[in-house]
C-alpha positions as CSV (number, residue, x, y, z in Angstrom):
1,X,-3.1,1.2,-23.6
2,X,-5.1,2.0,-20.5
3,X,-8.4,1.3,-19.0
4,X,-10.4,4.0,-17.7
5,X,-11.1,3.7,-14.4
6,X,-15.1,5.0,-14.2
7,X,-16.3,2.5,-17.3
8,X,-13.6,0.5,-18.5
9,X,-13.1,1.4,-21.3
10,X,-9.1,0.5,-23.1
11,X,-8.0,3.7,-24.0
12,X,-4.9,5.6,-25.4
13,X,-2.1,6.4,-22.4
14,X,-2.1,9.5,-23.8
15,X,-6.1,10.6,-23.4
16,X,-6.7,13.2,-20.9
17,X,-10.7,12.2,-20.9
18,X,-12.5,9.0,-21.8
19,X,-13.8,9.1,-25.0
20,X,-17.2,7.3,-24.1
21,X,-17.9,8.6,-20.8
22,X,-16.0,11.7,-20.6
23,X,-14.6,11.5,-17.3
24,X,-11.0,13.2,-16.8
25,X,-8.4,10.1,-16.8
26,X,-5.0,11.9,-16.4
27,X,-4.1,14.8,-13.9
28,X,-2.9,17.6,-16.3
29,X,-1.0,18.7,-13.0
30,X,2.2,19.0,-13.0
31,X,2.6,19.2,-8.9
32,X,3.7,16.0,-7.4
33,X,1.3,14.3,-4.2
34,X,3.8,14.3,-2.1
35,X,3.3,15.4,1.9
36,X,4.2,18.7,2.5
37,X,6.3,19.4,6.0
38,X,5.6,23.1,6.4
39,X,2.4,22.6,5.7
40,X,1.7,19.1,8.1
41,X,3.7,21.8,10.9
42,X,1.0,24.7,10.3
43,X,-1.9,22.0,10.5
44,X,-0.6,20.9,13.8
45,X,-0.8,24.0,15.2
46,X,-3.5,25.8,13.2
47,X,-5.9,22.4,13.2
48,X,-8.9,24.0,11.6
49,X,-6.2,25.4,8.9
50,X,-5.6,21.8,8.3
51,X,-8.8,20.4,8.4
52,X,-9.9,23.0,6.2
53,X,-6.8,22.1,3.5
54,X,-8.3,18.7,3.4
55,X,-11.1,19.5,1.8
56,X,-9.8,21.7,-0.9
57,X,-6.9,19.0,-2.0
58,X,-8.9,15.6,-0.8
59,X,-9.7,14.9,-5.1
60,X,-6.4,16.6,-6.6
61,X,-3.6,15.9,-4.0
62,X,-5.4,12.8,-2.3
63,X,-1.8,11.8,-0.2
64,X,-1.1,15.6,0.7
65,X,-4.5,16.2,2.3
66,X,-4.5,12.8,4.1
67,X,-1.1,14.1,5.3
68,X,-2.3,17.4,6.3
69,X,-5.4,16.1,7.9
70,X,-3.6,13.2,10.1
71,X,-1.2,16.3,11.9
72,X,-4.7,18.9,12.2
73,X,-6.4,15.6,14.2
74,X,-3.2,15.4,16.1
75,X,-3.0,19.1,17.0
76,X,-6.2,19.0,17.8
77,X,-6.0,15.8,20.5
78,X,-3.0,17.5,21.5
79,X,-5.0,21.0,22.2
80,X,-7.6,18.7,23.9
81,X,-5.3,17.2,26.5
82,X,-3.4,20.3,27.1
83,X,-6.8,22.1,28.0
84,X,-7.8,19.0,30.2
85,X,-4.8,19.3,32.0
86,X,-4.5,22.5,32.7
């Protein structure tokens, strides 16, 4: 048994919504969270690519849009300091 996480209720391991509230309790998605390396690469360079990824994933793939946001706000510091420099 599990607890759902938006009212508490115990329910079954095997519900995909919460029987009293109705809130969705398991991701029916079979793609793993997992950081993607291409993807981090593109937002690096592409920053507004990245930032605009984060948004889109932030509630599915919470770990892969943190990942793809941290490299667009590098890419973007690093575009900053390049264009102060030169």
């Amino acid at each position: 048994m599990m607890y759902c996480e938006n009212c508490g209720t115990e329910i079954s391991k095997e519900a995909y919504v919460c029987p009293k509230c109705g809130v969705k309790v398991k991701n029916d998605n079979t793609s793993e969270d997992t950081p993607n390396i291409g993807l981090n690469i593109l937002s690096l360079f592409f920053p507004l690519v990245g930032i605009i990824l984060y948004f889109t994933w932030k509630k599915d793939t919470p770990k892969k849009a943190k990942g793809v946001l941290t490299f667009a706000l590098i890419g973007w510091a690093i575009n900053i300091i390049l264009t102060i420099l030169f």
